[in-house]
MMTF fields as JSON, N, C-alpha, C and O atoms, coordinates in Angstrom:
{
  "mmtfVersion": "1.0.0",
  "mmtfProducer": "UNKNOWN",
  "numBonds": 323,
  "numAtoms": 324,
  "numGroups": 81,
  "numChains": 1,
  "numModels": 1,
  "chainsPerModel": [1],
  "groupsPerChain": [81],
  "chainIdList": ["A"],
  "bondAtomList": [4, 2, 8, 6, 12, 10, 16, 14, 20, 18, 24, 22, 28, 26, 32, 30, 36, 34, 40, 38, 44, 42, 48, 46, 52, 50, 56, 54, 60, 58, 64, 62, 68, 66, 72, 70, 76, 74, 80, 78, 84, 82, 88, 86, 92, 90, 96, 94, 100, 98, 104, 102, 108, 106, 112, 110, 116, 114, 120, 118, 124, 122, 128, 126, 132, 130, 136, 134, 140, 138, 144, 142, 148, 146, 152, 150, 156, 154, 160, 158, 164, 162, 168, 166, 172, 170, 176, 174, 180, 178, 184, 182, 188, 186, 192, 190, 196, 194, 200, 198, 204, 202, 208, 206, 212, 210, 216, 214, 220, 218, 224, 222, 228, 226, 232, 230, 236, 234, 240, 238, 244, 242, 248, 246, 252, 250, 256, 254, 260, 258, 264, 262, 268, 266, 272, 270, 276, 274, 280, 278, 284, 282, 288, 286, 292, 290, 296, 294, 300, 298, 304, 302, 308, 306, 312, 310, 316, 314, 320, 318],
  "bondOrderList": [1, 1, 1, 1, 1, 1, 1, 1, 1, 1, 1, 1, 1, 1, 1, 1, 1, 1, 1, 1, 1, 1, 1, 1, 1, 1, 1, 1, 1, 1, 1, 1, 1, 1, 1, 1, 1, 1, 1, 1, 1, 1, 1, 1, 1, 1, 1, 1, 1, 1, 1, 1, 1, 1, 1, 1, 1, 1, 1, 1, 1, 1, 1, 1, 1, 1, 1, 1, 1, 1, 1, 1, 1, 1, 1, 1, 1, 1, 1, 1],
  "groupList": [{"groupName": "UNK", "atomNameList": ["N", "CA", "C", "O"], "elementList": ["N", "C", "C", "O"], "formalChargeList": [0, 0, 0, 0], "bondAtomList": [1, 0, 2, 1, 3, 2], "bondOrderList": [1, 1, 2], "singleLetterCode": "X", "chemCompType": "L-PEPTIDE LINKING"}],
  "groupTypeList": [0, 0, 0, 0, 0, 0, 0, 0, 0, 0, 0, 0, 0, 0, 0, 0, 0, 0, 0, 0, 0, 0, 0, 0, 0, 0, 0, 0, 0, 0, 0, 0, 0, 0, 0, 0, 0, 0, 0, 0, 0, 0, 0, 0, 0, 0, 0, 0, 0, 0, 0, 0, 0, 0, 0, 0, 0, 0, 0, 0, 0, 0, 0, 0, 0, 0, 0, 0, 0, 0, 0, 0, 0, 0, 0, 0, 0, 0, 0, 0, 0],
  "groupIdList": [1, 2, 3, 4, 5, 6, 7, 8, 9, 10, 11, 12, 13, 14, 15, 16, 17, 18, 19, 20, 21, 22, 23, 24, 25, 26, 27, 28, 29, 30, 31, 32, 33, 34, 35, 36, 37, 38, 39, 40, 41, 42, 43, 44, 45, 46, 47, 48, 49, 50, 51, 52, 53, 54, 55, 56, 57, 58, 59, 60, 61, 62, 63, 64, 65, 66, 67, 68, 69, 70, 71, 72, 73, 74, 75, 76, 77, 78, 79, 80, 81],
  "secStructList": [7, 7, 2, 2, 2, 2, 2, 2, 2, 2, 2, 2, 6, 1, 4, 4, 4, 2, 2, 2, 2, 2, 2, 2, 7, 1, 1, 1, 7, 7, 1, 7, 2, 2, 2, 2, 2, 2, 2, 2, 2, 2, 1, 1, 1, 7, 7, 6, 6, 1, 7, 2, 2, 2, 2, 2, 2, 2, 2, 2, 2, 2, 2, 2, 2, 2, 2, 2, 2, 2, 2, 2, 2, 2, 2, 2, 2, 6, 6, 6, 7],
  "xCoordList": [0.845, 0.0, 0.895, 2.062, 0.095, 1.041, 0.546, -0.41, 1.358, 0.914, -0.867, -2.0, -0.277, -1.336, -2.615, -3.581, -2.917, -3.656, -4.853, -5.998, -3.363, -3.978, -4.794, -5.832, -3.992, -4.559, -5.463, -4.782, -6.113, -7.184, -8.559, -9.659, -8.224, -8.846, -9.429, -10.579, -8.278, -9.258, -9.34, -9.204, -9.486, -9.405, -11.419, -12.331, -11.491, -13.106, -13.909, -15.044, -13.264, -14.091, -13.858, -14.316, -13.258, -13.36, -14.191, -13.998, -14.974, -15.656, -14.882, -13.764, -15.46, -14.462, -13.653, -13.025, -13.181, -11.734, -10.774, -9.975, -10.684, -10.219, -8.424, -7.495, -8.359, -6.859, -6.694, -5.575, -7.288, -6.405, -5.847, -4.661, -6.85, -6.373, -4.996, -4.083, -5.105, -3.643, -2.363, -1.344, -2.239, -2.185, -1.321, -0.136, -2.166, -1.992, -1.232, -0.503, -1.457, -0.579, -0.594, -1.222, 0.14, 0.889, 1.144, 1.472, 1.094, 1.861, 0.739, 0.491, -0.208, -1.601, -2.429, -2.302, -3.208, -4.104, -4.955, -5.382, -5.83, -7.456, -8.329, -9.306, -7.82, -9.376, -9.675, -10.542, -8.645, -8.799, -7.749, -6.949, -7.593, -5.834, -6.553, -5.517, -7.345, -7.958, -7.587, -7.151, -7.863, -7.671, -6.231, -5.683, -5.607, -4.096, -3.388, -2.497, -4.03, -3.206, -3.161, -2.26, -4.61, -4.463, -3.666, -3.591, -3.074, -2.567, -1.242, -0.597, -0.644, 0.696, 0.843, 1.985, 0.344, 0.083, -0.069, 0.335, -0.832, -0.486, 0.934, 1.486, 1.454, 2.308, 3.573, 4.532, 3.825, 4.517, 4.932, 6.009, 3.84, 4.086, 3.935, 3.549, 4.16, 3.923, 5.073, 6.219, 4.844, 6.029, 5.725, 5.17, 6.261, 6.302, 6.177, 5.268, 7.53, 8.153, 7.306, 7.756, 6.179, 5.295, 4.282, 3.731, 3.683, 2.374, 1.35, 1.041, 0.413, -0.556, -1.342, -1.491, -1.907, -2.457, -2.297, -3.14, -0.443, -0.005, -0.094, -0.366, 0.092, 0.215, -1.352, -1.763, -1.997, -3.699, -3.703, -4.061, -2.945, -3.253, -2.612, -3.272, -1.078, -0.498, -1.362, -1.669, -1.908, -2.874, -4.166, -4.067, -4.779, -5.737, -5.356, -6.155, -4.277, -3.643, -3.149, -3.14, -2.791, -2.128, -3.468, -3.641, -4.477, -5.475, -6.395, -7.322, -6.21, -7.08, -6.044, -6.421, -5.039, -4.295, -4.961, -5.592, -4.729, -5.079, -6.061, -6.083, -7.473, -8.972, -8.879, -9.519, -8.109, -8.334, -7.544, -8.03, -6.396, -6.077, -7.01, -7.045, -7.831, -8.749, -9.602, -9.474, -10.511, -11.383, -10.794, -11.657, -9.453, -9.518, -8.895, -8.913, -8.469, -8.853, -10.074, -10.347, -11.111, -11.949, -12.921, -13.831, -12.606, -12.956, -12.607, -13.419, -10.864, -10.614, -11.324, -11.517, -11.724, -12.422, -14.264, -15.066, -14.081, -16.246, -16.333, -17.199, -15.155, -15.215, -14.775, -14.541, -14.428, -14.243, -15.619, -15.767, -16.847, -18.155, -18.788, -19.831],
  "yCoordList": [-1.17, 0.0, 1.238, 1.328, 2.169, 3.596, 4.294, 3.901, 5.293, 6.262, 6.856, 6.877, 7.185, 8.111, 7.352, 8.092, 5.882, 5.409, 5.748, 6.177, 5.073, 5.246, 6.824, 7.093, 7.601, 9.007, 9.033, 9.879, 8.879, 8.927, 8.005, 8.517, 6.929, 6.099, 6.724, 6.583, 7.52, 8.184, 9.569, 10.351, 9.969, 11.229, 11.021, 11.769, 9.943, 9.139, 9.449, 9.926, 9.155, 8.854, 10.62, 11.166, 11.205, 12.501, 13.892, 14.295, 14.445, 15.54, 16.381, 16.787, 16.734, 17.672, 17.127, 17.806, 15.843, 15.443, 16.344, 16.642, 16.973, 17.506, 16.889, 17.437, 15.901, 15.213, 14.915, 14.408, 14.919, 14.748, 16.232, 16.439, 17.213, 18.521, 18.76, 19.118, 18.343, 18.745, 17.758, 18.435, 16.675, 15.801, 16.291, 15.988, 17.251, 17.51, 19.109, 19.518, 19.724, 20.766, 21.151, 21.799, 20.591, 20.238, 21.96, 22.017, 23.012, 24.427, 24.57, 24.357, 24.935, 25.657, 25.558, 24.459, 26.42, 26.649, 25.933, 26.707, 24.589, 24.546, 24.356, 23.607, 25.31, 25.047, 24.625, 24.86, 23.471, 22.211, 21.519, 21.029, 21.382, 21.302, 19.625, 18.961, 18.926, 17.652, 16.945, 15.794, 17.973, 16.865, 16.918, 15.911, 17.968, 18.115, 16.66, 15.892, 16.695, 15.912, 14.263, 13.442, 14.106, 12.906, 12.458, 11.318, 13.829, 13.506, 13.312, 12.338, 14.12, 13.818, 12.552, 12.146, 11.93, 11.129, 9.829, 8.925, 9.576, 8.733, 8.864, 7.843, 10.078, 9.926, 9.992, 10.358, 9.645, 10.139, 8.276, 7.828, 7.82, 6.366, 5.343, 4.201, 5.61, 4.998, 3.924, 4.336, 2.834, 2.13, 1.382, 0.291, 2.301, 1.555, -0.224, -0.993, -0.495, -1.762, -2.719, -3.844, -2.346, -3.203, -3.495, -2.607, -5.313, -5.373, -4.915, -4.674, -4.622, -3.55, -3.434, -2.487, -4.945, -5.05, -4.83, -4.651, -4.804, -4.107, -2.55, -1.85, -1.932, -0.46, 0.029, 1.142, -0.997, -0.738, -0.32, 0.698, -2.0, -1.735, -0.543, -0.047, -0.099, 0.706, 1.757, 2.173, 2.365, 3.548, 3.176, 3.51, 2.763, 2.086, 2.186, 2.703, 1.86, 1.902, 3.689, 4.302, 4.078, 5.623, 6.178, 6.65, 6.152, 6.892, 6.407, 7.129, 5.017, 4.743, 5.821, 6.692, 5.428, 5.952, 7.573, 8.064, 8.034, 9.516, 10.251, 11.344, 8.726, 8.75, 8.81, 9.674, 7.932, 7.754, 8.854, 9.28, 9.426, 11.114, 12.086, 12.728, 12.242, 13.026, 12.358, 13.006, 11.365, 11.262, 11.429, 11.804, 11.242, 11.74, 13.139, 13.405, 13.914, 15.653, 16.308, 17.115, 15.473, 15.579, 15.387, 16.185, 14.049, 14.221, 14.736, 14.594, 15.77, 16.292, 17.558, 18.275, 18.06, 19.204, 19.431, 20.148, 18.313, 17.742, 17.854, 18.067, 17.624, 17.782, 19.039, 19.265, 20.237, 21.356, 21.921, 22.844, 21.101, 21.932, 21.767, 22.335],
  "zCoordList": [0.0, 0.0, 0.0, 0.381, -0.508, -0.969, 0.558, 1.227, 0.858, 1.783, 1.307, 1.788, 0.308, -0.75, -0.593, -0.411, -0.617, -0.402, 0.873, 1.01, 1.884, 3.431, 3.585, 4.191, 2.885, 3.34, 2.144, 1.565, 1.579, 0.673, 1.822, 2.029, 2.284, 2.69, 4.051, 4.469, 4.712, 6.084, 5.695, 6.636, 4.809, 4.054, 3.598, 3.95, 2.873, 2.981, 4.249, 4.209, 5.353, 6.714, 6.974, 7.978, 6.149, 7.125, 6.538, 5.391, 7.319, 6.813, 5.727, 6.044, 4.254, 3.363, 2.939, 2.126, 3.114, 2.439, 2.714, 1.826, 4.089, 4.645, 4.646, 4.052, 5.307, 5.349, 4.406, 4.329, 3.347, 1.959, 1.537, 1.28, 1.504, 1.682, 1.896, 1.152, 3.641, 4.441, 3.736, 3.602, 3.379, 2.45, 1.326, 1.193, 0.347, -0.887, -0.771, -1.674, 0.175, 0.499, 2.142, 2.979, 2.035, 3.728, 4.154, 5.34, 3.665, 3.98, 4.337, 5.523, 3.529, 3.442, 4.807, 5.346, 5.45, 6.515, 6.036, 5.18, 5.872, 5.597, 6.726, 6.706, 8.085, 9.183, 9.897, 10.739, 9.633, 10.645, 11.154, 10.357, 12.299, 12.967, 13.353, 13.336, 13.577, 13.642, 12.378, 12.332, 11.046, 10.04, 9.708, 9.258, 9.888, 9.945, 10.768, 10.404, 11.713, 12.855, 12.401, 12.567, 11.708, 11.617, 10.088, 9.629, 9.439, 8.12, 8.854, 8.465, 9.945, 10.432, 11.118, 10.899, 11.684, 12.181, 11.851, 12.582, 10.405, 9.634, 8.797, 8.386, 8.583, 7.427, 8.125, 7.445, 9.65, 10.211, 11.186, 11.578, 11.232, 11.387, 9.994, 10.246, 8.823, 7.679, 7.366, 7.183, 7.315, 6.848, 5.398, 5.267, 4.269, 2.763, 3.047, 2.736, 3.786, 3.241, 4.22, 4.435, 4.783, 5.973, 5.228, 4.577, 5.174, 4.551, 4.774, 5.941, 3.631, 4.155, 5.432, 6.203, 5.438, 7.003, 8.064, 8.942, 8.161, 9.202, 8.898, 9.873, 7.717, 7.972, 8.121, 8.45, 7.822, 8.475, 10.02, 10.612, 10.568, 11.711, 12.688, 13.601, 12.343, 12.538, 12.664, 13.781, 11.393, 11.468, 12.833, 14.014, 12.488, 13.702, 14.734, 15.515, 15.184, 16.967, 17.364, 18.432, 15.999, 16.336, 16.69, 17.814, 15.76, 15.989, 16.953, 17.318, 17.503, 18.765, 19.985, 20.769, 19.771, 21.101, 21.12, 22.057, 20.212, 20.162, 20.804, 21.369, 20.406, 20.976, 22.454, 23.055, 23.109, 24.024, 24.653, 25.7, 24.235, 24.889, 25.132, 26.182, 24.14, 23.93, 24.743, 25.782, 25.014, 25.929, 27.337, 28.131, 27.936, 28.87, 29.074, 30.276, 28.494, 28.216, 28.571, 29.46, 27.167, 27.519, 28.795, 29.022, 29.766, 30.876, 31.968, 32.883, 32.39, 32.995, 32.457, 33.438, 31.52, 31.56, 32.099, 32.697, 31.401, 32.213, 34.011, 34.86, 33.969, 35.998, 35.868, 37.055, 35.187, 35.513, 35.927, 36.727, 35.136, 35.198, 36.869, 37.193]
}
């Protein structure tokens, strides 16, 4: 699998084709530092020479880990209320 792929593929799951955006010109502001993150993020753990399934799963674990930062962010701020 190509990078280009992977980021086309959650570029699909994402509002705007936003991370393909960030993607296709990495300089440019488009709005969204979420879809940014997850273009760095994939392209930043990408391994060419790994079969695809693993660079599936690779992507999958970065972006679970991420989830689960964010939910607890998100819940140290919910007890702020």
């Amino acid at each position: 699998m190509k990078l280009e792929s992977l980021i086309e593929a959650a570029s699909a799951g994402y509002p705007d084709g936003l991370v393909q955006q960030y993607y296709d010109e990495p300089e440019e502001n488009h709005g969204d530092s979420l879809a940014k993150f997850i273009m760095i993020e994939l392209s930043e753990t990408f391994d060419e020479e790994a079969p695809d399934d693993d660079q599936v799963e690779t992507a999958i674990h970065q972006l679970t880990r991420a989830r689960n930062e964010l939910e607890t962010v998100i819940g140290y701020l919910e007890d702020l209320r």
